[in-house]
Backbone as CSV, one residue per row, in Angstrom:
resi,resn,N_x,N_y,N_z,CA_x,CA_y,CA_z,C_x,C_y,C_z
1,UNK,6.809,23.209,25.684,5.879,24.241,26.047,4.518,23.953,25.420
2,UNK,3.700,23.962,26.329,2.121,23.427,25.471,2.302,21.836,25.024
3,UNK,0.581,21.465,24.798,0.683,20.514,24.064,0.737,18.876,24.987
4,UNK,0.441,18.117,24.511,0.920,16.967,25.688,1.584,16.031,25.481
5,UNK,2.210,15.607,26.825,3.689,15.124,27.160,3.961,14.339,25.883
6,UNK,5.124,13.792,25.574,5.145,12.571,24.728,4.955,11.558,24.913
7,UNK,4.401,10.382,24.591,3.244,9.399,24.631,2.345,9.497,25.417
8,UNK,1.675,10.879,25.269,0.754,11.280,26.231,-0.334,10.162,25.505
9,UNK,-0.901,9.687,24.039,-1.975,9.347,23.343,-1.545,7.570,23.865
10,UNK,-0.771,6.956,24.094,-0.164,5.734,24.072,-1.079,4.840,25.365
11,UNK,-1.167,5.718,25.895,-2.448,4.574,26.843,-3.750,4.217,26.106
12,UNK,-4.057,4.833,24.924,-5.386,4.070,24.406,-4.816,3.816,23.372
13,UNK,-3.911,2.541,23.359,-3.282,1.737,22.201,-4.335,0.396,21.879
14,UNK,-4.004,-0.238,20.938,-4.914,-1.450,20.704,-6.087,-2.418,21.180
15,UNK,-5.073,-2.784,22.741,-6.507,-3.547,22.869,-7.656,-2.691,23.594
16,UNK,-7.467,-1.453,24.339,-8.853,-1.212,24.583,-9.230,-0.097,23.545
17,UNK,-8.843,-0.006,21.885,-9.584,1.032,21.174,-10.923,0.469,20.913
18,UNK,-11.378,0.688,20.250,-12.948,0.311,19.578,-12.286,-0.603,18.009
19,UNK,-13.270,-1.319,18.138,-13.045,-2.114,16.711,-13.388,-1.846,15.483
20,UNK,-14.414,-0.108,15.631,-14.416,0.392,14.536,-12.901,1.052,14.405
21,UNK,-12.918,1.639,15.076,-11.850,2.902,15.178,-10.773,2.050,14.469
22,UNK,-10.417,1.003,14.718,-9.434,-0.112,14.517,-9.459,-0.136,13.134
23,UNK,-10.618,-0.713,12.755,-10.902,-1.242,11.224,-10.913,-0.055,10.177
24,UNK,-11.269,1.478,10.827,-11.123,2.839,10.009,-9.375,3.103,9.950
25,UNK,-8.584,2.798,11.067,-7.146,3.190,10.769,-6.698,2.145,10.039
26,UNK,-6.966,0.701,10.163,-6.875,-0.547,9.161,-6.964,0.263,7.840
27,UNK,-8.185,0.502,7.308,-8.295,0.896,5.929,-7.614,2.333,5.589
28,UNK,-7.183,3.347,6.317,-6.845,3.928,5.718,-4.899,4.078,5.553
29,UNK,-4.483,3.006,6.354,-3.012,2.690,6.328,-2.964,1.679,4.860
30,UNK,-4.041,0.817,4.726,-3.843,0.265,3.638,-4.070,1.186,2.581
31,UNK,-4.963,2.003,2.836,-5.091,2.661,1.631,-4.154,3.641,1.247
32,UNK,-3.272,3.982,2.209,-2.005,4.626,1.782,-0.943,3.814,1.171
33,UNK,-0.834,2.466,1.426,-0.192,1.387,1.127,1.072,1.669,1.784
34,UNK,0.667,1.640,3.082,2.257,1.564,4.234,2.334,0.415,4.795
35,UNK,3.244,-0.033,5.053,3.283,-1.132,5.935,4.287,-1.053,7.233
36,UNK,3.363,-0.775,7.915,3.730,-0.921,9.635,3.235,-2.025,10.672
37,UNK,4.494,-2.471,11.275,4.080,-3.638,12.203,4.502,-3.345,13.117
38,UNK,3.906,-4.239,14.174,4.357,-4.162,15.935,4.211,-2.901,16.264
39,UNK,5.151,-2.771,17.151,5.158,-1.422,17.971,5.010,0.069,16.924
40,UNK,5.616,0.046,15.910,5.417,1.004,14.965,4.057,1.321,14.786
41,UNK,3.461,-0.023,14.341,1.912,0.126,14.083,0.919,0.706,15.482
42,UNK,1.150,0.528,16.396,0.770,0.877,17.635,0.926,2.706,18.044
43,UNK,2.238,2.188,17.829,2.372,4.100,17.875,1.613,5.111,16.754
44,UNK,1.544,4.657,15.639,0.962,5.363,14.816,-0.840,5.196,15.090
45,UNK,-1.562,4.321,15.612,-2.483,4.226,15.486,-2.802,5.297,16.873
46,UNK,-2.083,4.747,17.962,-2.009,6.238,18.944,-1.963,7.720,18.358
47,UNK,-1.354,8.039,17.751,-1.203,9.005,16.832,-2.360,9.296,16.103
48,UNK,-2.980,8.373,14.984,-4.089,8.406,14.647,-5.014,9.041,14.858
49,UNK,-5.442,7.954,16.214,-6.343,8.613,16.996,-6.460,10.022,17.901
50,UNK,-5.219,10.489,18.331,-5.246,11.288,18.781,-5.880,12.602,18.232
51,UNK,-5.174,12.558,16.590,-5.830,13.726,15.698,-6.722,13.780,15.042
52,UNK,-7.823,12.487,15.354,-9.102,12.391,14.710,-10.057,13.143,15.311
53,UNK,-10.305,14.165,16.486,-11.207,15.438,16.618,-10.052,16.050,15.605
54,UNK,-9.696,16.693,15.733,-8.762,18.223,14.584,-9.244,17.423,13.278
55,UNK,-9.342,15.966,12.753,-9.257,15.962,11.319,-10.715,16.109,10.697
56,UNK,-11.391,15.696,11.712,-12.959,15.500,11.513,-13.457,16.599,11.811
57,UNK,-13.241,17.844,12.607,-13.523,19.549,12.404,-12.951,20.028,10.902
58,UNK,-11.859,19.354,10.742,-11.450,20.052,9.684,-12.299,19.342,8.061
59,UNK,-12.665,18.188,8.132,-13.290,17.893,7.483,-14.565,18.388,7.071
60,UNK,-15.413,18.687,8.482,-16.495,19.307,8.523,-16.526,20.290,8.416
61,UNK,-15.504,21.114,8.506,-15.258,22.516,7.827,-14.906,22.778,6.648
62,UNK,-14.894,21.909,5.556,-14.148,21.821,4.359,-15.548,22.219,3.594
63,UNK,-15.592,22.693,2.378,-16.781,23.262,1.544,-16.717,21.984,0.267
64,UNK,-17.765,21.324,0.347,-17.958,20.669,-0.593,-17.651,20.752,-2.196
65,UNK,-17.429,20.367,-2.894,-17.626,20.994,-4.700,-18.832,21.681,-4.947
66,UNK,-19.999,21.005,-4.285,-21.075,21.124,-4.849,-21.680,22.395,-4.268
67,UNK,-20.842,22.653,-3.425,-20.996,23.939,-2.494,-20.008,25.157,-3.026
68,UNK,-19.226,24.920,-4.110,-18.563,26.086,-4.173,-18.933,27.424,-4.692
69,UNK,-18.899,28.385,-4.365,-19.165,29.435,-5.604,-18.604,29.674,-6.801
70,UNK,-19.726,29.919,-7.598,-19.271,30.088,-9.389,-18.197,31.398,-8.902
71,UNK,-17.282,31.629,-10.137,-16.704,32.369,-10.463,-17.197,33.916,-10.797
């Protein structure tokens, strides 16, 4: 109910993403220190991408430190 199909994100897998987009999920899989290959890695980068509008609203909605209110 809702939501889209499963591997609805799987048609913009690897070779036609962008090579930033590529090199930003590159660094931040390493920087989790996972290691995924082949098809795994594919699916997750589908994945990835899919929730990068929701993560980047939510980012941009996040209140800085330097923005917080004193107590």
């Amino acid at each position: 109910m809702g939501g889209p199909p499963p591997g609805a994100g799987l048609s913009a897998m690897t070779p036609d993403a962008p090579a930033d987009l590529r090199a930003r999920f590159d660094a931040e899989v390493a920087a989790a220190g996972l290691a995924v290959t082949g098809r795994d890695r594919d699916l997750l980068f589908a994945m990835w991408q899919e929730h990068l509008p929701q993560r980047e609203a939510l980012r941009a909605a996040a209140v800085a430190p330097e923005e917080e209110p004193w107590p």
